[in-house]
C-alpha positions as CSV (number, residue, x, y, z in Angstrom):
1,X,109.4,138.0,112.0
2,X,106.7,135.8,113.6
3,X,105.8,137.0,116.8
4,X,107.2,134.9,119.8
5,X,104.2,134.1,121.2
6,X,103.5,132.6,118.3
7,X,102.6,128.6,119.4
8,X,104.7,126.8,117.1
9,X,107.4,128.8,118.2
10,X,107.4,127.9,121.9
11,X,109.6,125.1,122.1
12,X,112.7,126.5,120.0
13,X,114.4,128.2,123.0
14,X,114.7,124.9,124.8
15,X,117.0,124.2,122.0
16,X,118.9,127.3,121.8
17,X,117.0,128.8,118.8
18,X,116.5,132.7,119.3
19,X,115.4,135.3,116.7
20,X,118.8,135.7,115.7
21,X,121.4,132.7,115.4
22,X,124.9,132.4,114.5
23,X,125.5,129.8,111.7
24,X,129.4,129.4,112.3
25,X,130.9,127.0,114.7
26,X,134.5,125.8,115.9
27,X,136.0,125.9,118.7
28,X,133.5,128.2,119.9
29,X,130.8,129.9,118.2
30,X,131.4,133.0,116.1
31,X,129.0,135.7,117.5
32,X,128.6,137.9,114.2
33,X,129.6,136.3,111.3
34,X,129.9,138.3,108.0
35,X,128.5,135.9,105.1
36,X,125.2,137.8,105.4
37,X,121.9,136.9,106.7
38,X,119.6,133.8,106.1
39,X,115.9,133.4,106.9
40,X,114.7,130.3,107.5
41,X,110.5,129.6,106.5
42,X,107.7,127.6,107.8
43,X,106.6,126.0,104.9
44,X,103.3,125.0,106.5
45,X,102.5,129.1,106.9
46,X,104.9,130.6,105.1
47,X,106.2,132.9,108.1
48,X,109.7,133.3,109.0
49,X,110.6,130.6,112.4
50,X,114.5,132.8,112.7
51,X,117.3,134.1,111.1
52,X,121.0,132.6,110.5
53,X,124.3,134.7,110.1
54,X,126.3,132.8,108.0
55,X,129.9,131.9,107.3
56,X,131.9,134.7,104.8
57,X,135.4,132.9,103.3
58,X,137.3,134.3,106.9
59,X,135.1,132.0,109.4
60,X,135.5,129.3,106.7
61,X,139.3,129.6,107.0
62,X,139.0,130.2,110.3
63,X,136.8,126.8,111.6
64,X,138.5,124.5,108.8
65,X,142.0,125.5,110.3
66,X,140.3,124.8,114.1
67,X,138.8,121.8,113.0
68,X,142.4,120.4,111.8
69,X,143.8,121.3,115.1
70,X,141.6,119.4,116.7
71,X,142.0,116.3,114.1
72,X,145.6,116.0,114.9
73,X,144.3,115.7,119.1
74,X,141.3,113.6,118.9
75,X,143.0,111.4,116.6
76,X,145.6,110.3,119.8
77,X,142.3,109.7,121.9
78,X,141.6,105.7,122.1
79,X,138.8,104.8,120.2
80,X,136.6,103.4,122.7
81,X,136.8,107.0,124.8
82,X,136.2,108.5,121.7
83,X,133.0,106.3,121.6
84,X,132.0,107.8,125.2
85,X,131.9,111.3,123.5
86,X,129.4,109.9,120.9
87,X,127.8,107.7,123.6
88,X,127.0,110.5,125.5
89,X,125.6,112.8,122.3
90,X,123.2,110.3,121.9
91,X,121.6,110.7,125.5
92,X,121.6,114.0,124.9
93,X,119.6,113.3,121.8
94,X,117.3,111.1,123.7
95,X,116.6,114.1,126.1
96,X,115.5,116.7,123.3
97,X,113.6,114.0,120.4
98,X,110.2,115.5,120.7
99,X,111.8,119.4,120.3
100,X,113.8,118.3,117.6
101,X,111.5,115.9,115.8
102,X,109.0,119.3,116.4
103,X,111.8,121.7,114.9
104,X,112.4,119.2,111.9
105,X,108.5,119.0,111.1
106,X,108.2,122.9,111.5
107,X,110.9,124.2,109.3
108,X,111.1,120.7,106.7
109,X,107.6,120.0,106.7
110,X,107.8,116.4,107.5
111,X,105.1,115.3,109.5
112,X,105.6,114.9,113.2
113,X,106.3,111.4,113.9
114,X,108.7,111.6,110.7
115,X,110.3,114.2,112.4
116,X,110.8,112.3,115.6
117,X,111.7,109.2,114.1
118,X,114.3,110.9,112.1
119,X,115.9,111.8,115.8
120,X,115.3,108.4,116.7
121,X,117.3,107.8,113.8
122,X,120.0,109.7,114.9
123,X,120.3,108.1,118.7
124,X,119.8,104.5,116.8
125,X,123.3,105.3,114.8
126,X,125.2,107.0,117.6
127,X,124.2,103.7,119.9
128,X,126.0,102.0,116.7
129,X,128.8,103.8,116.5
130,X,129.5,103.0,120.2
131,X,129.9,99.6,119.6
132,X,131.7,100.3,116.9
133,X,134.6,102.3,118.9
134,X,135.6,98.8,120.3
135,X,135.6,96.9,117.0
136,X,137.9,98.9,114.6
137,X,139.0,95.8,113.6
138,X,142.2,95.3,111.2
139,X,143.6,91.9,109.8
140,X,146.2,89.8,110.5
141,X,147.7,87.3,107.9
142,X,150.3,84.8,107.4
143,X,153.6,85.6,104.8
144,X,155.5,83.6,102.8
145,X,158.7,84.6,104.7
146,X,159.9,82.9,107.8
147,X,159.7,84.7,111.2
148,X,157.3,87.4,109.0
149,X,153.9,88.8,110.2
150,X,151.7,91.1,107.7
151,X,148.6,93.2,109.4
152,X,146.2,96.1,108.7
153,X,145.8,98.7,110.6
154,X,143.3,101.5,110.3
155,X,144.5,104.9,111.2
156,X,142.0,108.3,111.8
157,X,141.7,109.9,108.1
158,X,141.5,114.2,108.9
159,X,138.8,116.4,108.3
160,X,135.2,115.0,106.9
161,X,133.2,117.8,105.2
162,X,129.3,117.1,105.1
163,X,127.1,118.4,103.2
164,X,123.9,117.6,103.7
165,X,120.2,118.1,102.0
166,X,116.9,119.2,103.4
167,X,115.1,116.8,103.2
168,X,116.9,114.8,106.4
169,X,118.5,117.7,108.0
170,X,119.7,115.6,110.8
171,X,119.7,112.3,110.0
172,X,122.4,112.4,107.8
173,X,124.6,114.8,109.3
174,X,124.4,112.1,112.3
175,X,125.3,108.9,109.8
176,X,128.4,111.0,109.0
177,X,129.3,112.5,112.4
178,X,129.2,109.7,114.8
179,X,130.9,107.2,112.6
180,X,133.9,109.6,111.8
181,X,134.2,110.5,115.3
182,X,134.4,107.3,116.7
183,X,136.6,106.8,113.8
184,X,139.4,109.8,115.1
185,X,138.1,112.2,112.5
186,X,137.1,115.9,113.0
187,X,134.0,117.4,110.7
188,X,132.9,120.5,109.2
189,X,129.3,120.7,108.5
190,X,127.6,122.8,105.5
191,X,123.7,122.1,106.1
192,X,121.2,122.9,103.3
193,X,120.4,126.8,103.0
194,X,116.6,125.3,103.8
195,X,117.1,124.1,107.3
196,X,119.5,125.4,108.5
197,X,117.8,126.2,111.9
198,X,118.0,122.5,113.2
199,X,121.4,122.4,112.0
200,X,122.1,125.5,114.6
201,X,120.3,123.4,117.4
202,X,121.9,119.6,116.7
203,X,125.7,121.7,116.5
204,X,124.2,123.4,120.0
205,X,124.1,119.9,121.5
206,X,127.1,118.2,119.6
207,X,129.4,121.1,121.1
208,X,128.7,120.9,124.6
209,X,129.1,117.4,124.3
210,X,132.6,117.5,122.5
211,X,133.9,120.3,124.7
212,X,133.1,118.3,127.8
213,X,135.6,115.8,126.5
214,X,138.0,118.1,126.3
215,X,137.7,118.3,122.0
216,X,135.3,121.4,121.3
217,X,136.2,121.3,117.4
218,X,135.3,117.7,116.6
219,X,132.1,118.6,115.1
220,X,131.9,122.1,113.4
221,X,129.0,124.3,111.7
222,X,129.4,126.7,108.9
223,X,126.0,127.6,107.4
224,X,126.3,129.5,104.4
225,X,126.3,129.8,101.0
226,X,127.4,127.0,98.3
227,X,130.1,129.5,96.1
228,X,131.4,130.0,99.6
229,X,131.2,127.6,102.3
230,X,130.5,124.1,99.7
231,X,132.8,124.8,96.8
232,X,135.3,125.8,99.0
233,X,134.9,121.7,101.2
234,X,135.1,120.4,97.2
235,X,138.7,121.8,96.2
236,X,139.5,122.4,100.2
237,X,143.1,119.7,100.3
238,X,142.9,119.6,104.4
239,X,139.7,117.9,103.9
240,X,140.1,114.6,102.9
241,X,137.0,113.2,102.3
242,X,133.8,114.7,101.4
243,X,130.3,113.6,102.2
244,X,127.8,114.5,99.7
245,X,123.8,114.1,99.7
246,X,122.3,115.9,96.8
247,X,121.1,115.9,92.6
248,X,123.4,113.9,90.5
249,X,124.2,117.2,88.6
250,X,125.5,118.7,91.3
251,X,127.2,115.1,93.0
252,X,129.1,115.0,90.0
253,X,130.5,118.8,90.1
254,X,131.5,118.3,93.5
255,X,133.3,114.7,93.1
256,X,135.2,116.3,89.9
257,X,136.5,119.0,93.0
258,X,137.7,116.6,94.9
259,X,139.1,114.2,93.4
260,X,141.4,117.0,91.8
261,X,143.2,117.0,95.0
262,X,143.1,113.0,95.3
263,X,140.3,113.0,98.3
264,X,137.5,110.8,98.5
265,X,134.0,111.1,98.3
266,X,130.6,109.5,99.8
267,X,128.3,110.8,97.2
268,X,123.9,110.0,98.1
269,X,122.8,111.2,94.5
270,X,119.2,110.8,92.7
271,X,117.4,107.8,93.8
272,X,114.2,107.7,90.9
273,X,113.2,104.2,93.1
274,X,110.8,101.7,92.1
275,X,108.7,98.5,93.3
276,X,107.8,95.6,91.5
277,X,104.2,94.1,92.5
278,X,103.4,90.5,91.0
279,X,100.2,89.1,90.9
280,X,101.1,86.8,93.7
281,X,101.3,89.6,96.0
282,X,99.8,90.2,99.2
283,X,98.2,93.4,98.0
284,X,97.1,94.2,101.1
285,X,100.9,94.6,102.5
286,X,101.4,95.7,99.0
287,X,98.9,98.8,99.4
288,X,100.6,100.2,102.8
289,X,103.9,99.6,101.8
290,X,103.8,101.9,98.2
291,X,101.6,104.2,100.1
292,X,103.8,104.9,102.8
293,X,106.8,105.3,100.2
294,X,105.4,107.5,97.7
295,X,103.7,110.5,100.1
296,X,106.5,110.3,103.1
297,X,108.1,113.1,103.5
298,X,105.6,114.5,100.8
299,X,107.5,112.8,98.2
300,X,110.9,114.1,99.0
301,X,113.1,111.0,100.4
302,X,115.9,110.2,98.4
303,X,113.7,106.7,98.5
304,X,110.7,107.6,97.9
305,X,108.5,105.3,95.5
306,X,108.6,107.4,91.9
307,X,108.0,104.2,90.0
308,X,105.4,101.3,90.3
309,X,105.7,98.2,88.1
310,X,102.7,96.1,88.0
311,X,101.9,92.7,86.8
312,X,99.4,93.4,83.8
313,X,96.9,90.5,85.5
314,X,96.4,92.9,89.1
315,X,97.1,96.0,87.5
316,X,93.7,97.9,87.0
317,X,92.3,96.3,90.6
318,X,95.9,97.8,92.4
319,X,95.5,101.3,90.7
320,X,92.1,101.7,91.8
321,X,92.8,100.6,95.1
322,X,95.8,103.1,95.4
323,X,93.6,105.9,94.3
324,X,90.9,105.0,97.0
325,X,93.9,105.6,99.6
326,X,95.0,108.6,98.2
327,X,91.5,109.9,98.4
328,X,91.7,109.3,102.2
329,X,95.0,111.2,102.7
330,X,94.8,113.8,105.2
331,X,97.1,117.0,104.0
332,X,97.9,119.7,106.1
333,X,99.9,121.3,109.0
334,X,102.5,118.3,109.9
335,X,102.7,119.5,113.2
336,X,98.8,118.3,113.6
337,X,97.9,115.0,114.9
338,X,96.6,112.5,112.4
339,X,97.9,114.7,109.2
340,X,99.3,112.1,106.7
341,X,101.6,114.8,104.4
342,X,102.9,117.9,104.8
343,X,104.1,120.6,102.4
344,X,106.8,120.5,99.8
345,X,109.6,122.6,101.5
346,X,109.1,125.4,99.5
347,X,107.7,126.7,96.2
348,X,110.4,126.0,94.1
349,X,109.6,122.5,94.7
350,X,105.9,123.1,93.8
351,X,107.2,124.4,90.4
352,X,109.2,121.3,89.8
353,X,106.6,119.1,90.4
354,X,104.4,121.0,88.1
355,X,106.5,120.7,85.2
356,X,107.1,117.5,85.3
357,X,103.4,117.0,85.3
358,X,103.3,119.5,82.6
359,X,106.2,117.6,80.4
360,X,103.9,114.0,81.7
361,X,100.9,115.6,79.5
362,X,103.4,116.6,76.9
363,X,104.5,112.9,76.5
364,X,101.1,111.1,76.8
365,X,100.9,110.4,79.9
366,X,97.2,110.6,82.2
367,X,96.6,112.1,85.4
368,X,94.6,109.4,87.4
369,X,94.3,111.1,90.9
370,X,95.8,114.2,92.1
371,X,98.3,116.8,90.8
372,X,97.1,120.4,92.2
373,X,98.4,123.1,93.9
374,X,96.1,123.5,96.9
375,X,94.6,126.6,98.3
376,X,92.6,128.3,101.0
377,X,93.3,129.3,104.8
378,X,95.1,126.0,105.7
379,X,97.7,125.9,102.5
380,X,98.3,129.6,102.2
381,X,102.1,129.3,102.4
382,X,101.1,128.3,99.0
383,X,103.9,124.6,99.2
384,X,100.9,122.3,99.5
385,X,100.1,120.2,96.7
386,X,97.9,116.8,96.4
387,X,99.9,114.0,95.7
388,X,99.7,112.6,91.7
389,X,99.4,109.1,90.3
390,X,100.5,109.3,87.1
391,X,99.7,106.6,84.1
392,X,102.2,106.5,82.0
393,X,104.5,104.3,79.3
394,X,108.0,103.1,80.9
395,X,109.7,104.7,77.9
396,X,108.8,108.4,78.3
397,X,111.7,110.5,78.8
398,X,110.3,112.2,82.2
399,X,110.0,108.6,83.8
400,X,114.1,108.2,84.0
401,X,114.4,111.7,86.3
402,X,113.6,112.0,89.5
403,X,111.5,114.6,90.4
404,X,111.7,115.4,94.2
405,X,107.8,115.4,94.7
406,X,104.8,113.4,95.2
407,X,104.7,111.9,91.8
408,X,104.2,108.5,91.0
409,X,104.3,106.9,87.5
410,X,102.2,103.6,87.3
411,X,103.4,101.1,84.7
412,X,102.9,97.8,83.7
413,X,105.1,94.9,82.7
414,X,103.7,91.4,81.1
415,X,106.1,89.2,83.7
416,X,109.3,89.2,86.0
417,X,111.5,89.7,83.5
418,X,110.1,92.7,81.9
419,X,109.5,94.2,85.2
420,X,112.8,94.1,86.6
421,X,113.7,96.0,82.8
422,X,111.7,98.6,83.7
423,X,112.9,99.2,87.3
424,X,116.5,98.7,85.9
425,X,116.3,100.7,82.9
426,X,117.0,104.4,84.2
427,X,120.2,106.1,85.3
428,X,119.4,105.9,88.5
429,X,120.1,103.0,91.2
430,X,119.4,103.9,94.8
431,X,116.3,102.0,96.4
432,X,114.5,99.1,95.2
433,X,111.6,96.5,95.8
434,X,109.5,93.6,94.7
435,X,106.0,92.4,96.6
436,X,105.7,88.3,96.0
437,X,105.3,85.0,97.5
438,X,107.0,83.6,94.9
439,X,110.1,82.2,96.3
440,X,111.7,82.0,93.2
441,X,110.4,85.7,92.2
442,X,112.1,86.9,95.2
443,X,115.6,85.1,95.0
444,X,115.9,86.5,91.1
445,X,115.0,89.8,92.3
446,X,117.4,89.8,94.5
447,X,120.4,87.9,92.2
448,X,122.6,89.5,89.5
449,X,120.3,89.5,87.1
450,X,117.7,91.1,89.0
451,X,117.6,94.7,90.9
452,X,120.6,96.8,89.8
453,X,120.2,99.0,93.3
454,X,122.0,99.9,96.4
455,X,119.1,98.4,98.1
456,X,116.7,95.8,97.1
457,X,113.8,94.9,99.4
458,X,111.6,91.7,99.0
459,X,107.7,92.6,100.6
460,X,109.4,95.9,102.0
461,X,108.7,99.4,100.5
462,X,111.6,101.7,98.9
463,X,111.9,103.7,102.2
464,X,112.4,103.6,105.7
465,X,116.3,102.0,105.7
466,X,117.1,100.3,109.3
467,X,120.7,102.1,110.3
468,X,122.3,98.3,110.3
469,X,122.6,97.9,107.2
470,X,125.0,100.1,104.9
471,X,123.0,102.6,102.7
472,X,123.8,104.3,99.5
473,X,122.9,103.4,95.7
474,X,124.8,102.7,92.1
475,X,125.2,104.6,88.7
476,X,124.4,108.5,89.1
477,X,123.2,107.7,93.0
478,X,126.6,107.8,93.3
479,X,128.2,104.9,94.7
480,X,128.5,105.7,98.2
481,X,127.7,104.0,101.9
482,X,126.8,105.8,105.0
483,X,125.6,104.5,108.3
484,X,125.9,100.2,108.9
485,X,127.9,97.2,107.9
486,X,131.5,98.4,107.5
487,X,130.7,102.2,106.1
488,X,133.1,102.9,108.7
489,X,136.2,102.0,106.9
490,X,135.6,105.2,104.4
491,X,136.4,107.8,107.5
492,X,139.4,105.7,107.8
493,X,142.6,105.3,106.3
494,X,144.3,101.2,105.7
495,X,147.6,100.6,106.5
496,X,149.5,97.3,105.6
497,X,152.4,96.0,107.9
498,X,154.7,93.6,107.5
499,X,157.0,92.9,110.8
500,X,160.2,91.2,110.6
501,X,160.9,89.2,113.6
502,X,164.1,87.6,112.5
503,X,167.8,88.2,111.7
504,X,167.5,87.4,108.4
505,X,166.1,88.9,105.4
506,X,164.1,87.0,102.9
507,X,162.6,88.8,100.2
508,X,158.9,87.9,98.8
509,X,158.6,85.7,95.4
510,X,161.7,83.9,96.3
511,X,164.1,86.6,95.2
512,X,167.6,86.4,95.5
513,X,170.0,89.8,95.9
514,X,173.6,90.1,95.9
């Protein structure tokens, strides 16, 4: 165990993080849980930050059947005091975003003001979901009968299982949680194996808040093991809807799960993202924008820039540009001021991204810039790599996966229409973009013809989403929406109502009876 006085240590008590942390959470938190222990790693050193006692099958009974009692209370709350709960967990978020952002860039690797804006993140969709509590709205609409009415309604749904990944360990969870609670719902939370330490500290702060409102189960915590704690959410009938961020492989196990017992699913699958840059562009905006993209988060956003289509005539000048940026890129400890990536979040992921390089070379593709494993005193967790640029023809097999890494594939296209081929022509359909001043570049980007994506960004990068607007992807990203827009109406269930307000009875289509 690292010693406490260990400096990148000294904030995690202010958040309730000890040596030894309980992983399980309903009404109250179980002190010794028997799903065994997890250790959770500093990527950047390679030391151990604290350990997690997770969930065995009894505390997973235990919390899913406390988290249904609670459903069937919170569900009689009105909305808008519902959206006090959530209103105040996001001051409470305000109060702790440097320790928070700090434990997310410790035990993720994210660099630091990743790491706080991803708390940011978290406050911007609570303050959302606030407003939201007052505008659940349903419709009203005229019927054929006399003295009829027809409305919907939208009633609280259950239990929302979320499962969530490591590479926005409390982002998501948030996009989830404050919507279904303003919503009536109750949640149980599986967090990845990975981080499961800022999962202990955001339940910490989300159960003091719900438990001062008088509802200490609407947001539970069972860390533990996928055969246990996940697999059980997938085929689990109480829950009702499950929220899924993850591979495609493993999306598509899970949604077969659940829809066996008829529930739903919001499924944030492979993303394999790409931009389009014309030779129109503002290269300059151009430049930041796939830079930002393609080494955030060290390459491991679900919209990250993998792909970069550029016009033949600005090809050669972009690409040598690029590579004079990633020259400059600072790599290190993301906890350091002025460090511009982090590690990978551990070295599993190193391995991945070296076969894919490995399979690149297989299929003719050229290294330009990048590629290593680093080493020496400052990268001896051994999870540092330097970020690759990758030439490479659109067609090669490794170009349609998504490897979760600092790669990026650099291909070219002749025109629009080509380009927009490329980008389109993989199994993946999460984030998109194009850089022009074209007005007519941008408008068939953005029409049926043009980006097949979830998202599709004109002089914007692949990453870096505003919470407004509702996010998720098509084909194997999954088909799901979290966070803006009218996400909201998946943690609900529609009810149509028709209201007689006569003595008669009329009957719809003209019908006659008896």
């Amino acid at each position: 165990m690292a010693k406490a006085k260990n400096a990148r240590h000294d904030f995690l008590k202010r958040l309730g993080i000890e040596e030894v942390n309980s992983g399980v959470q309903g009404v109250e938190w179980t002190r010794e849980p028997a799903g065994g222990e997890l250790v959770s790693y500093d990527p950047t050193t390679g030391e151990p930050i604290g350990r997690v006692l997770q969930a065995s099958e009894k505390e997973y009974q235990e919390v899913v059947a406390q988290a249904q009692e609670e459903f069937l209370r919170w569900r009689l709350v009105p909305a808008p005091r519902r959206g006090l709960a959530v209103r105040a967990l996001a001051d409470a978020l305000r109060a702790v975003k440097d320790d928070l952002g700090r434990l997310i860039a410790l035990e993720m690797g994210k660099v630091l003001p990743e790491g706080k804006g991803e708390v940011q993140e978290m406050v911007d969709v609570a303050d959302f979901a606030v407003g939201l509590s007052r505008q659940l709205y349903g419709l009203t609409m005229p019927s054929e009968r006399p003295a009829h009415r027809i409305q919907e309604q939208w009633h609280p749904l259950g239990i929302v299982g979320v499962i969530t990944a490591f590479n926005f360990p409390a982002a998501v969870w948030s996009w989830n949680a404050t919507l279904a609670a303003v919503c009536g719902d109750s949640m149980v939370w599986k967090p990845s194996s990975l981080t499961p330490l800022v999962a202990v500290a955001i339940s910490k702060i989300a159960h003091r808040i719900f438990k001062e409102h008088g509802h200490p189960a609407v947001s539970t915590l069972l860390v533990g093991k996928g055969s246990i704690v996940g697999d059980r959410i997938a085929k689990d009938p109480r829950i009702p809807l499950v929220s899924f961020t993850g591979s495609s492989q493993q999306g598509r196990s899970l949604a077969t799960n659940v829809v066996s017992h008829y529930g739903r699913t919001i499924l944030e699958l492979g993303g394999n993202n790409a931009v389009i840059v014309m030779d129109d562009a503002n290269l300059d905006l151009a430049l930041r924008a796939v830079l930002f993209a393609a080494i955030g988060t060290a390459g491991q956003r679900c919209t990250s820039l993998r792909r970069l289509i550029l016009h033949r005539p600005i090809a050669r000048k972009f690409t040598d540009r690029l590579a004079g940026a990633y020259r400059s890129l600072s790599i290190g400890d993301p906890l350091a001021e002025g460090t511009s990536m982090g590690p990978l979040v551990d070295r599993g992921a190193v391995d991945d991204m070296m076969k894919a390089l490995a399979a690149v070379r297989q299929q003719g593709g050229e290294i330009v810039h990048g590629g290593e494993v680093l080493s020496g005193p400052a990268y001896k967790s051994g999870c540092f790599v330097s970020p690759a640029l990758v030439k490479i023809l659109p067609g090669a097999p490794i170009v349609k996966e998504e490897t979760f890494a600092p790669v990026l594939y650099l291909l070219e296209a002749r025109d629009l229409e080509e380009a927009i081929h490329i980008q389109n022509d993989v199994p993946q359909g999460l984030s998109s973009g194009i850089f022009t001043t074209n007005v007519q570049y941008a408008e068939t980007f953005l029409s049926a013809r043009g980006s097949d994506c979830g998202i599709a960004n004109v002089n914007v990068g692949t990453s870096g989403a505003e919470i407004g607007g509702a996010f998720g992807g098509e084909k194997e990203t999954g088909g799901g929406r979290e966070s803006g827009s009218d996400s909201w109406k998946q943690y609900m269930r529609r009810q149509t109502n028709t209201i007689n307000w006569s003595d008669d009875l009329p009957l719809a289509q003209g019908i006659e009876f008896g």
